[in-house]
VOFIVO-833778 format. One record per residue: residue in one letter; x, y, z of N, C-alpha, C in turn. Coordinates in steps of 0.05 Angstrom, whole numbers, padded with zeros to 5 digits, always signed. Layout:
<sites>
AXYZXYZXYZ/...
</sites>
This chain:
<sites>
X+00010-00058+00616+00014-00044+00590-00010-00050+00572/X-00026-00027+00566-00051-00035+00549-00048-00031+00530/X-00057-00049+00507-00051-00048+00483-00052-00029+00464/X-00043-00010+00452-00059+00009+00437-00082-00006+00409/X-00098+00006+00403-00118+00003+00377-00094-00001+00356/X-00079+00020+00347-00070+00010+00323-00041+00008+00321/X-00033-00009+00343-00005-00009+00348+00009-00023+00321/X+00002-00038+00308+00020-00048+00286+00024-00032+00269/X+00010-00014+00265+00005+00008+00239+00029+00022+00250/X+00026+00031+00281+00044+00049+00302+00070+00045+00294/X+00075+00017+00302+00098+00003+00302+00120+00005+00275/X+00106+00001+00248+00117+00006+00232+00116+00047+00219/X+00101+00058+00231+00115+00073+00239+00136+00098+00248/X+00138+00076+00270+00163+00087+00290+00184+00073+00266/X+00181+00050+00261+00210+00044+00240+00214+00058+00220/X+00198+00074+00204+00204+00092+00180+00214+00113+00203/X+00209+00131+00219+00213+00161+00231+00238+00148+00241/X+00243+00128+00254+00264+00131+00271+00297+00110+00249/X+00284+00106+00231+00305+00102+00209+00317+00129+00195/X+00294+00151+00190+00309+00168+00181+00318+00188+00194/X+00307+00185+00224+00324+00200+00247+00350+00193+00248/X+00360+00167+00255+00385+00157+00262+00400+00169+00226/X+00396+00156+00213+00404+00168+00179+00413+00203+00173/X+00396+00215+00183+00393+00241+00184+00419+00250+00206/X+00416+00232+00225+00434+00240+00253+00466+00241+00244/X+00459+00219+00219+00486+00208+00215+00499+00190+00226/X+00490+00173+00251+00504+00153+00262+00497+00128+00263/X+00478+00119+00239+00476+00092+00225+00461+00094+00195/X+00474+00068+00184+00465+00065+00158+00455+00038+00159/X+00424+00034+00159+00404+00009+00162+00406-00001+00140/X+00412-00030+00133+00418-00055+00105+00382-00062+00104/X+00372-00072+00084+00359-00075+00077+00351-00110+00084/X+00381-00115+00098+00379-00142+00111+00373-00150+00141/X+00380-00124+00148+00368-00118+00180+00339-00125+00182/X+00331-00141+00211+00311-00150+00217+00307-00131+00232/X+00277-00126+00232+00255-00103+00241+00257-00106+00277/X+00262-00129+00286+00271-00118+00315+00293-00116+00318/X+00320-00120+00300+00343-00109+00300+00334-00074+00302/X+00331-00065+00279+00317-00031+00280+00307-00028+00300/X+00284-00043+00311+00267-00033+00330+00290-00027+00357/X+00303-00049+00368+00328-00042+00384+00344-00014+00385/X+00360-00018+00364+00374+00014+00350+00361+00031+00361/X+00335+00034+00350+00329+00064+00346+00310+00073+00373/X+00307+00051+00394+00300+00052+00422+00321+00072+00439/X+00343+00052+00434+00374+00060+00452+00379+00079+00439/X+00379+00094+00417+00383+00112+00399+00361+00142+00419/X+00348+00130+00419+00324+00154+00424+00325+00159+00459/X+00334+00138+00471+00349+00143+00493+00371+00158+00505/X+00393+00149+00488+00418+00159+00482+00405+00189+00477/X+00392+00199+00468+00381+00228+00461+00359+00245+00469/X+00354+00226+00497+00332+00231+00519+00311+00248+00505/X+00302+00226+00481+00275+00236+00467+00252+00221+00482/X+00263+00194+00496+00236+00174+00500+00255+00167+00534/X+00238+00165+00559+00243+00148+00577+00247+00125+00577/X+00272+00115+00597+00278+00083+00588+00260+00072+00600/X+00259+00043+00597+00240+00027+00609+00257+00014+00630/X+00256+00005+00649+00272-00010+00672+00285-00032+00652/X+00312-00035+00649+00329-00059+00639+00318-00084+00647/X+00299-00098+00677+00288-00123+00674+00265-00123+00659/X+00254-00106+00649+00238-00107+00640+00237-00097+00614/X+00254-00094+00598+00264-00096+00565+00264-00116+00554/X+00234-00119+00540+00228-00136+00515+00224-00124+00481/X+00228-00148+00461+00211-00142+00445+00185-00122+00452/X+00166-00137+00460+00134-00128+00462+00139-00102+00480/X+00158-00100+00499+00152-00071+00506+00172-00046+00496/X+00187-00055+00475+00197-00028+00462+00180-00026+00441/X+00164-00042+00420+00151-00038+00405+00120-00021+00415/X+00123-00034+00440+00088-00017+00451+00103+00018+00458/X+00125+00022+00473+00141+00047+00475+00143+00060+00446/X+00157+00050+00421+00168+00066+00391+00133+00067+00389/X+00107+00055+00392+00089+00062+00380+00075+00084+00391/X+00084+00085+00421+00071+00108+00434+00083+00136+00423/X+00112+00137+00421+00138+00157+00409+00119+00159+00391/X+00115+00147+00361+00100+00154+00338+00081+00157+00342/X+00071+00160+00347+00035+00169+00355+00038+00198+00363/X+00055+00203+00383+00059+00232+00381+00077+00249+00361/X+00092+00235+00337+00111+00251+00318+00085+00265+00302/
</sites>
Protein backbone atom coordinates (compact mmCIF):
# COMPACT_ATOMS: atom_id res chain seq x y z
CA UNK A 1 0.00 0.00 0.00
CA UNK A 2 1.80 3.25 -1.13
CA UNK A 3 1.32 6.09 0.55
CA UNK A 4 -0.53 8.81 -1.16
CA UNK A 5 1.17 12.64 -1.23
CA UNK A 6 -1.60 14.15 0.56
CA UNK A 7 -3.36 11.56 2.38
CA UNK A 8 -4.07 13.54 5.63
CA UNK A 9 -5.61 16.39 3.85
CA UNK A 10 -7.46 13.12 1.95
CA UNK A 11 -8.34 11.65 5.06
CA UNK A 12 -10.05 14.46 6.60
CA UNK A 13 -11.75 14.71 3.68
CA UNK A 14 -13.37 11.54 3.31
CA UNK A 15 -14.71 12.50 6.99
CA UNK A 16 -16.57 15.73 5.99
CA UNK A 17 -18.15 13.80 2.47
CA UNK A 18 -18.87 10.70 4.14
CA UNK A 19 -20.50 12.44 7.36
CA UNK A 20 -22.81 14.16 5.23
CA UNK A 21 -23.45 11.17 3.12
CA UNK A 22 -24.49 8.88 6.03
CA UNK A 23 -26.60 12.30 7.47
CA UNK A 24 -28.15 12.93 4.13
CA UNK A 25 -28.85 8.98 3.92
CA UNK A 26 -30.48 9.37 7.05
CA UNK A 27 -29.09 6.43 8.89
CA UNK A 28 -26.79 8.18 11.39
CA UNK A 29 -26.45 11.21 13.44
CA UNK A 30 -22.45 11.80 14.24
CA UNK A 31 -21.97 13.57 18.18
CA UNK A 32 -19.43 15.83 18.15
CA UNK A 33 -17.90 13.38 20.74
CA UNK A 34 -17.26 10.68 18.29
CA UNK A 35 -13.63 9.93 17.66
CA UNK A 36 -12.40 10.36 14.05
CA UNK A 37 -11.71 6.60 13.72
CA UNK A 38 -14.99 5.88 15.23
CA UNK A 39 -16.38 7.92 11.81
CA UNK A 40 -13.68 6.65 9.89
CA UNK A 41 -15.15 2.93 10.67
CA UNK A 42 -18.97 3.99 10.06
CA UNK A 43 -18.61 5.50 7.04
CA UNK A 44 -16.14 2.58 5.56
CA UNK A 45 -18.92 -0.22 6.40
CA UNK A 46 -21.38 2.41 5.41
CA UNK A 47 -19.91 2.78 1.87
CA UNK A 48 -19.71 -0.91 1.71
CA UNK A 49 -23.03 -1.64 2.80
CA UNK A 50 -23.73 0.59 -0.51
CA UNK A 51 -21.14 -1.01 -2.74
CA UNK A 52 -19.70 2.51 -3.35
CA UNK A 53 -15.99 1.33 -2.31
CA UNK A 54 -14.56 -2.48 -2.42
CA UNK A 55 -14.04 -4.21 0.84
CA UNK A 56 -10.68 -4.83 1.89
CA UNK A 57 -10.09 -8.64 3.04
CA UNK A 58 -11.42 -8.70 6.91
CA UNK A 59 -7.58 -9.95 7.98
CA UNK A 60 -6.51 -7.28 6.81
CA UNK A 61 -8.81 -4.37 8.25
CA UNK A 62 -6.92 -1.72 9.97
CA UNK A 63 -6.95 1.77 11.03
CA UNK A 64 -4.09 2.65 8.40
CA UNK A 65 -5.81 0.77 5.74
CA UNK A 66 -9.35 2.17 5.76
CA UNK A 67 -7.98 5.61 6.13
CA UNK A 68 -5.49 4.99 3.02
CA UNK A 69 -9.02 3.37 1.20
CA UNK A 70 -11.72 6.76 2.51
CA UNK A 71 -8.60 8.82 1.08
CA UNK A 72 -8.47 7.10 -2.19
CA UNK A 73 -12.81 7.26 -2.24
CA UNK A 74 -12.15 11.22 -1.68
CA UNK A 75 -9.76 11.87 -4.11
CA UNK A 76 -12.12 10.74 -6.57
CA UNK A 77 -15.52 12.67 -5.03
Amino acid sequence: MKKLKNEKELVKKAIALGVAYGEKRGVVEFEATDSANEKLEYIYRLLIHDKLITPIPEDQVSQKSIRHKLAIWASKQ
